[in-house]
Structure formats: C-alpha cells, structure tokens
C-alpha positions in Angstrom: -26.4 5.4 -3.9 -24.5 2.7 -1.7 -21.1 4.5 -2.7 -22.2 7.5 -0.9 -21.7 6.1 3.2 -20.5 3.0 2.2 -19.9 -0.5 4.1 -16.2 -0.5 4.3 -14.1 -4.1 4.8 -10.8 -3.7 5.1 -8.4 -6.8 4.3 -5.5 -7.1 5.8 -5.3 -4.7 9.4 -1.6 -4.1 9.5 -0.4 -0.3 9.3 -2.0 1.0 6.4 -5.1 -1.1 6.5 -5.6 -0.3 10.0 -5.0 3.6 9.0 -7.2 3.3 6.6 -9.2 2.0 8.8 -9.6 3.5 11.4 -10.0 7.1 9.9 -12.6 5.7 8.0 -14.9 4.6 11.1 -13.8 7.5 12.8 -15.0 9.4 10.1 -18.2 8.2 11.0 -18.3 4.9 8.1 -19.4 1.3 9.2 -16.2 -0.4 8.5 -14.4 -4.1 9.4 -11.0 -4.9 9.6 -9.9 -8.4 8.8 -6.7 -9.8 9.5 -4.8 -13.5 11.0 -3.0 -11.6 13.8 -5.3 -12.6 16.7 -3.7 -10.7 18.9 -3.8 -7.6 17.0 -7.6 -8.6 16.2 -8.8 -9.4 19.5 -7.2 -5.9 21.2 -9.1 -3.8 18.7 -12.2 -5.7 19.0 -12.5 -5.4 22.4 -10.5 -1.8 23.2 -11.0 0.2 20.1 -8.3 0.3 17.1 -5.7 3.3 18.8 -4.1 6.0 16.2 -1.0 7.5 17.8 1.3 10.5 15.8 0.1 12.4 13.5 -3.5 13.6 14.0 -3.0 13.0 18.0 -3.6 9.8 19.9 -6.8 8.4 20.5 -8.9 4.9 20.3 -11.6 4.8 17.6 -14.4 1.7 18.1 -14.3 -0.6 15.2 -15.1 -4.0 14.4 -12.6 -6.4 13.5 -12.2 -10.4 13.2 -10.4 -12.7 11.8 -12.7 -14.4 9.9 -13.7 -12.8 6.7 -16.5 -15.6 6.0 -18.5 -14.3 9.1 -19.2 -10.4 7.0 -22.4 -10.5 5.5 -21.7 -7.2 3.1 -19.6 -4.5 2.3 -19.7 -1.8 -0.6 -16.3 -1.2 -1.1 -13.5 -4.1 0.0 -9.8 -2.2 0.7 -6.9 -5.2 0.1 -4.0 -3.8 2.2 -2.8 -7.4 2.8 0.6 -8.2 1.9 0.4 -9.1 -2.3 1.5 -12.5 -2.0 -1.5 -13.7 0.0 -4.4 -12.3 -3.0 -5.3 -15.2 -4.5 -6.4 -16.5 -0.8 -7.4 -13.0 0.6 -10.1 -12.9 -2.3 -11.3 -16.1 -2.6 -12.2 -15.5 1.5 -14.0 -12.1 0.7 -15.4 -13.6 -3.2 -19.0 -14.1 -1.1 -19.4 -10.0 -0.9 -19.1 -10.0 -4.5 -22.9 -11.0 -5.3 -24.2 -7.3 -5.6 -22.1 -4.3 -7.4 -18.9 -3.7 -4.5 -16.0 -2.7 -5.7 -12.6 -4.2 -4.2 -9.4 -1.2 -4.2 -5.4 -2.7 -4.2 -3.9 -0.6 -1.9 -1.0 -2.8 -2.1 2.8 -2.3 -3.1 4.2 -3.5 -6.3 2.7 -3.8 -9.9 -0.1 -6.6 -10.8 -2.4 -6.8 -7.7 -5.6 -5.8 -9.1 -4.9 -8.8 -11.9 -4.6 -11.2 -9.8 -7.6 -10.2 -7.7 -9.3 -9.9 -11.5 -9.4 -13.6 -11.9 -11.3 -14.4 -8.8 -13.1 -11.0 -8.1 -13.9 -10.5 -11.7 -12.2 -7.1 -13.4 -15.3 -5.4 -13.5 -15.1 -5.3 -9.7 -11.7 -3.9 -9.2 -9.9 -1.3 -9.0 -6.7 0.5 -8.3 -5.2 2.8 -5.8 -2.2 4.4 -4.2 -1.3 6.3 -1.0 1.6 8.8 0.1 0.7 8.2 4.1 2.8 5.7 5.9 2.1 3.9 8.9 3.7 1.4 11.8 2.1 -1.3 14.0 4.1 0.0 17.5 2.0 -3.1 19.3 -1.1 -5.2 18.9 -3.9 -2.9 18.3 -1.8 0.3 18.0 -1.0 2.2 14.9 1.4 5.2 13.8 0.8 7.7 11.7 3.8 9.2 9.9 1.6 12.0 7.5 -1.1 13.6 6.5 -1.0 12.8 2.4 -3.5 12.2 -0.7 -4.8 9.0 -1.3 -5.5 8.5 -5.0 -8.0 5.8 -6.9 -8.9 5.0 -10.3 -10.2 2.4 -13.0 -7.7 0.1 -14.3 -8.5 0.4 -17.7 -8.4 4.4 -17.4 -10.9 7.1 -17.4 -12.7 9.1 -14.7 -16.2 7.0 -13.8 -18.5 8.2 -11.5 -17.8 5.4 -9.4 -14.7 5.9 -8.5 -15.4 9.9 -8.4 -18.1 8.5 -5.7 -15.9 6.5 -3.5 -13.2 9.6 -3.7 -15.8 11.9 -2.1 -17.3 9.2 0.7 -13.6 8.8 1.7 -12.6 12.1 1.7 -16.4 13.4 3.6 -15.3 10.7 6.5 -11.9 11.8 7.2 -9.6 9.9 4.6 -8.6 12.7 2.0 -9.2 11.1 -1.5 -9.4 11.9 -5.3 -10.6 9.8 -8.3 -7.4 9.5 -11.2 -8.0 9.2 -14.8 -4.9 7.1 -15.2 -4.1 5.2 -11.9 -1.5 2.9 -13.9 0.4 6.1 -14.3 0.0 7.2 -10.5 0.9 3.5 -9.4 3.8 3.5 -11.1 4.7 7.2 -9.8 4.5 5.5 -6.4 5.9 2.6 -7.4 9.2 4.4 -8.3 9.9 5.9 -5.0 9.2 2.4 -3.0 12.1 1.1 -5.2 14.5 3.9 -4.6 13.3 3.8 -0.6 12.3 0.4 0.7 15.1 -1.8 0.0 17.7 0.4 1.5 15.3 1.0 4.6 15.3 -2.6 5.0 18.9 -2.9 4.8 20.3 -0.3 6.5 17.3 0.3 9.7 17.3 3.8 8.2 14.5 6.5 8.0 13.4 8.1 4.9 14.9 11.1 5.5 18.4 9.8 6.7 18.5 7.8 4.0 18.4 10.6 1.7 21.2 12.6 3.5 24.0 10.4 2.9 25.1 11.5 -0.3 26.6 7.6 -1.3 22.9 6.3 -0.6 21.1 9.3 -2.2 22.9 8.8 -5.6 21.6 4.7 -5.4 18.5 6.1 -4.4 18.3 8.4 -7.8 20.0 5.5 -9.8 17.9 2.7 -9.0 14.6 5.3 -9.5 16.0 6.1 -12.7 16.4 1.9 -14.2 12.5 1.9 -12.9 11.6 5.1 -14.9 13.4 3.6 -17.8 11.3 0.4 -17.3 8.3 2.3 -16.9 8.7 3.8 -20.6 9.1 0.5 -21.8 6.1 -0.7 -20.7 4.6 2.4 -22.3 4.1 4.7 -19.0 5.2 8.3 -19.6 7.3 9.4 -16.4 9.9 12.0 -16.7 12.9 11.6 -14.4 12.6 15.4 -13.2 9.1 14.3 -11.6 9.9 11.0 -10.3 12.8 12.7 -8.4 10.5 15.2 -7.5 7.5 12.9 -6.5 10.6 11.1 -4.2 11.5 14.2 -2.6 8.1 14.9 -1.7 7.9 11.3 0.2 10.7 12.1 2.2 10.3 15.3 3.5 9.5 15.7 7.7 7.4 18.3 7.0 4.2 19.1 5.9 2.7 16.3 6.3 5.6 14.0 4.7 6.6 10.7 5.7 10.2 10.8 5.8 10.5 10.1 9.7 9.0 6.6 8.5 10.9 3.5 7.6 9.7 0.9 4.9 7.7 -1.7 5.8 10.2 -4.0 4.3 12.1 -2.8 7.2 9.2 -4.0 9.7 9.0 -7.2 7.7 12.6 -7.6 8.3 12.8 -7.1 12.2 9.7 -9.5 12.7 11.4 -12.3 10.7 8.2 -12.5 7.9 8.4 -12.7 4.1 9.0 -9.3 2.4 7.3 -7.8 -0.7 11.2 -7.6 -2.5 9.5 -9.9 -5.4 6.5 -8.0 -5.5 7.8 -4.6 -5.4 11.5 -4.8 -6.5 10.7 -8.0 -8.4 7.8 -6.8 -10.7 10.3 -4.1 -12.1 12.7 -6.3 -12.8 10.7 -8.8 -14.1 9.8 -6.5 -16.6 12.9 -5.2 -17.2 13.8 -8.9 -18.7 11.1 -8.5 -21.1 12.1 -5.5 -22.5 15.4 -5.8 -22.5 16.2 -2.8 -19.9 19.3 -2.9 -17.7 18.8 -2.6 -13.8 21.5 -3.3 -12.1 21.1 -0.9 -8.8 17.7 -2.8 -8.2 19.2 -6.2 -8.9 21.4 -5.7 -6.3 18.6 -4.4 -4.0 17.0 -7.5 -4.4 19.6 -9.6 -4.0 21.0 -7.8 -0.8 17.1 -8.0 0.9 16.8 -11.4 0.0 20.1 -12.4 2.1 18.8 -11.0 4.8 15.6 -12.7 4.2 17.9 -16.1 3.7 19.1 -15.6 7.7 15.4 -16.7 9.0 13.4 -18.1 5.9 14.3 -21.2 3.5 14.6 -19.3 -0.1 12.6 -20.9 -2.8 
C-alpha cells in the first residue's frame, strides 16, 4: 500500500513545513520540500535541513527545490504554505495528482482544503491540524518549540482507512499522528486558540506564555476565544467554552512538551515585513460571524490593530 512509507512533498518549507519535514525524512521517509525562498532552499539542499530546540540540534539530508514542476511523484502532498498562495501552490503540484495521492492543509484559518478542492479535486484532500510550533532562526535552520499531536481527518467526516494509514506512516517515521473522525471539529478547536494567541503575539512581540500572564491580556485572550466559540455553534460545530479554554491552556504551557515559549507566526510575518494570515485566520471567523449574525467585537479589533501594523510596510487593499 503506497500509504504505508509514503513519498512525502511538502509545500511550503517555512517552520512548520520544514518541521514537518524534516522529522519525516529523518524518520527514515523520502520526502521534498518546496518553497520560493532560495536561500533557504539552496542551504538545505546542499547542508542538510538543521532542527535546533526541542528534540536536540542536528542536520537531517533532504531534498528540497524550488521548483515544484521538477517532482515526478509523491503519495501524500503536506500544504504548509501560507493560505493565500493555494490556488497557485496547487495548480504547481496538480501534475502529482494523476494516481490516488492525497494532499493534507496544514494551514491556519478555516477554508483551505476548499480551495485546494477546486483544483485538486475533493476526493484528493484532506484536512489536518498541529499543536507543535516552529521558527525559521536563519536560512536553512528551524526551531522546535514542542513535542505535540498532529491530528488528520476526512473533510466530510468519518474514520477511513486512508487517513488511519497515513496516521500510522507518520507516526512509524518520527511525526506522532492520529486519524480524527471529525477534523472540522478539531480545526476549529485549533482554530480558537490561534484567535485568542496570534494577533496579540503579533502586536505586542510577546510569547505565549507572557501573554497569558498579564491578567488585562488574558481576559482579551478568553473574550475573543469565546466570540469564536459562539461563531463556531453557529456554523453548527459543538465546542464548549470550558474546553476551548482548556485546549488554550494546553498551547501555552512551557512544559511538557507545550509551545508557550513560542510566538505566532503572525509575529514572524510582522518583523520580516510580509503579508499576514489576519484575513485568513482572524478574518474567516469574522466573516462568518456576518453571516450569522454573531457579535465579535474583541476579534474585530484584533484585526484591525494587525492590519495597521501591516499598513506601515504594505499598501492595504
């Protein structure tokens, strides 16, 4: 089965892709990053992709280019790319799509694995989440904040053996992994603690965990989680409060294997002077929130505050 030491692309090399990565091949899987940052590209083609923090710090061989087109096959496709690039991310991969691969959204925000639908075909795609958190320190070098589940599942719900397969492979070569029964449920679980997190990260330079120790930003944090929970039911996705909190705790906690010593990558977007995921992440609640009549006024103003920053160095549309 070609699920069971699968060829691995990976879309989109930044932290998480690279993490993904890179404990993939090290796990022993033939994988291939993909990604425009030459630099970045052209030091892990040539000295090995290097893991520092959690887990120790070493170099793992792997290929990578920044050419998709020049990839002959792959099993499973990982998009870890920033969302707003999808539509041309998977028209550049659509030519692995002539056997039975499956393509995975890694990415932040709600909608990803629709877009990539319409090109990739739904039967192709499917969904997933992550707790671990990641930094590019330099070109070629990647942090890692945690040792956390990873979690996929079929869009349209229901355990299939496929994604059961993909779970195990992952989790045999060194990325811990289990198959959901309802990822839209888990998505928007993680969903809720990017809101509450990554706008404030970006906006203050703030870790996790510092974040959540000043007791002014702590109650936005719970508020703005709360308006996203209340969207969430709208849209017909059972999450209790109590374990949304609970689930946003569990992010920020230094230890363990939490992630709270991490900042957003919203943060990271900011401080290189690139285009944030605030309408991707932030943006899809609220967009929603308009269609069901739902009140959000903590993550209005999240959005509006990130995308003044974001007005200092890019023309707003």
């Amino acid at each position: 089965m070609a699920f069971e030491n699968p060829n691995v692309v990976v879309i989109g090399a930044g932290a998480m892709g690279g993490l993904f990565g890179g404990l993939l091949a090290e796990g022993g899987l033939d994988v291939t990053l993909v990604d425009t940052w030459e630099e970045h590209i052209s030091t892990i083609a040539s000295k090995g992709l290097r893991i520092v923090g959690v887990g120790g710090n070493r170099a793992i061989p792997i290929k990578a280019t920044t050419d998709a087109g020049t990839i002959k096959q792959a099993d499973v496709v990982l998009f870890q790319c920033k969302a707003f690039v999808n539509e041309s991310a998977a028209k550049a991969a659509k030519h692995l799509f002539t056997g039975q691969p499956v393509a995975i959204s890694f990415q932040n925000g709600l909608g990803n694995e629709e877009t990539l639908s319409k090109i990739l075909g739904a039967q192709n795609v499917m969904g997933g989440l992550t707790a671990q958190a990641g930094l590019v320190e330099a070109p070629g070098v990647v942090r890692n904040f945690g040792d956390l589940p990873t979690t996929i599942g079929e869009m349209q719900g229901g355990l299939s053996a496929r994604a059961t397969a993909v779970a195990d492979a992952f989790t045999r070569h060194s990325l811990p992994t289990k198959a959901s029964p309802d990822i839209r449920r888990d998505k928007w679980k993680k969903l809720l603690g990017n809101v509450g997190l990554g706008a404030i990260s970006a906006v203050t330079d703030l870790r996790s965990f510092e974040i959540m120790r000043v007791a002014e930003l702590q109650e936005v944090v719970f508020r703005s989680v709360d308006e996203a929970a209340a969207v969430a039911k709208a849209e017909g996705i059972a999450l209790d409060v109590t374990e949304a909190r609970e689930v946003l705790m569990k992010l920020v906690d230094t230890s363990g294997g939490g992630t709270g010593n991490s900042k957003s990558s919203m943060r990271e977007d900011i401080i290189r002077r690139r285009r944030t995921e605030i309408d991707t992440i932030h943006g899809s609640v609220q967009r929603l929130a308009r269609k069901h009549g739902v009140a959000t006024p903590t993550i209005d103003t999240m959005i509006a505050l990130v995308k003044g920053l974001q007005s200092t160095y890019l023309q707003q549309a």
